[in-house]
C-alpha positions in Angstrom: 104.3 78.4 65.3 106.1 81.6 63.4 108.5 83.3 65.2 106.4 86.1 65.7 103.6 84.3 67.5 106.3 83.0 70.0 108.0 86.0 70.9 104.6 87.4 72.1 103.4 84.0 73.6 106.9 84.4 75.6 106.0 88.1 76.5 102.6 87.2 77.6 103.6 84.1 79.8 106.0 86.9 81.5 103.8 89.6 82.3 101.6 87.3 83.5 104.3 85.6 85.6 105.5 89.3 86.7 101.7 90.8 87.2 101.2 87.1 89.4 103.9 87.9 92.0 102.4 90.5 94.1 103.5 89.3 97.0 105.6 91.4 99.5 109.2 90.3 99.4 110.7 89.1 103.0 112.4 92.5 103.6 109.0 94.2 103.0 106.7 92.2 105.2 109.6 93.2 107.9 109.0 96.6 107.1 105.4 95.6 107.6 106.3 94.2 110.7 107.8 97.5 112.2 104.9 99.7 111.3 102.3 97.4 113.0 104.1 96.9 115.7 104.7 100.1 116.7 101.0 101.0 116.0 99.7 98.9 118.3 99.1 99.1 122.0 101.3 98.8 124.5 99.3 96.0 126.0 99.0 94.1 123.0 101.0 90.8 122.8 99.4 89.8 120.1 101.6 89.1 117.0 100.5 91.3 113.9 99.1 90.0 111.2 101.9 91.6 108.8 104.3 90.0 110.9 103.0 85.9 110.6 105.4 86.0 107.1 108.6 86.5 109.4 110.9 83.7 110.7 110.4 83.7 115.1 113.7 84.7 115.5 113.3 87.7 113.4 109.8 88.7 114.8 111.1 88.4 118.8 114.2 90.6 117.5 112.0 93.1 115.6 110.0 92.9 119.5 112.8 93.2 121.6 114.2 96.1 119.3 111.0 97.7 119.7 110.7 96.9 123.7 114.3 98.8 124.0 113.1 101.9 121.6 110.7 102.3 124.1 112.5 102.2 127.4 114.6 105.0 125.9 117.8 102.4 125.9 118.6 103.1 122.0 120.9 106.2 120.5 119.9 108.4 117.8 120.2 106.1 114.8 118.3 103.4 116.6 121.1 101.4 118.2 121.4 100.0 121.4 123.0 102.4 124.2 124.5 100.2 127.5 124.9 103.5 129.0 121.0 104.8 128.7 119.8 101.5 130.0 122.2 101.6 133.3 121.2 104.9 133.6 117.7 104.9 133.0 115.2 104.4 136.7 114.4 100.8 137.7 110.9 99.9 137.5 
């Protein structure tokens, strides 16, 4: 085989290779995660399908993140505020 003929075998097996790996990366099927999660209903326990790639740890924190978003219990940038949740009416 000439040298040619390699170099564009080699180029062909990489595109391939590149065109092949479509799949999200972890970090985007968290990203995933986040959007459906705060799509769906309150109601819904159900774990999201874009969330089945993500370890359970990671899934319950992306839950329990979203659980405190919503009792009003995070600051501005999304972080968690002791002082809005002692604060905030008992249920």
């Amino acid at each position: 085989m000439n040298r040619n003929a390699l170099i564009a075998a080699l180029a062909g097996a990489a595109l391939l290779l590149t065109a092949c790996s479509s799949a999200p990366t972890y970090d985007e099927s968290v990203q995933q995660c986040v959007k459906a999660l705060k799509a769906r209903h309150l109601d819904d326990k159900t774990k999201p399908k874009p969330c089945e790639p993500l370890k359970e740890d990671d899934y319950t924190l992306l839950v329990a993140s979203q659980a405190m978003d919503g009792l009003g219990w995070t600051d501005k940038d999304g972080n968690f505020d002791r002082n809005k949740m002692l604060q905030s009416p008992s249920p």
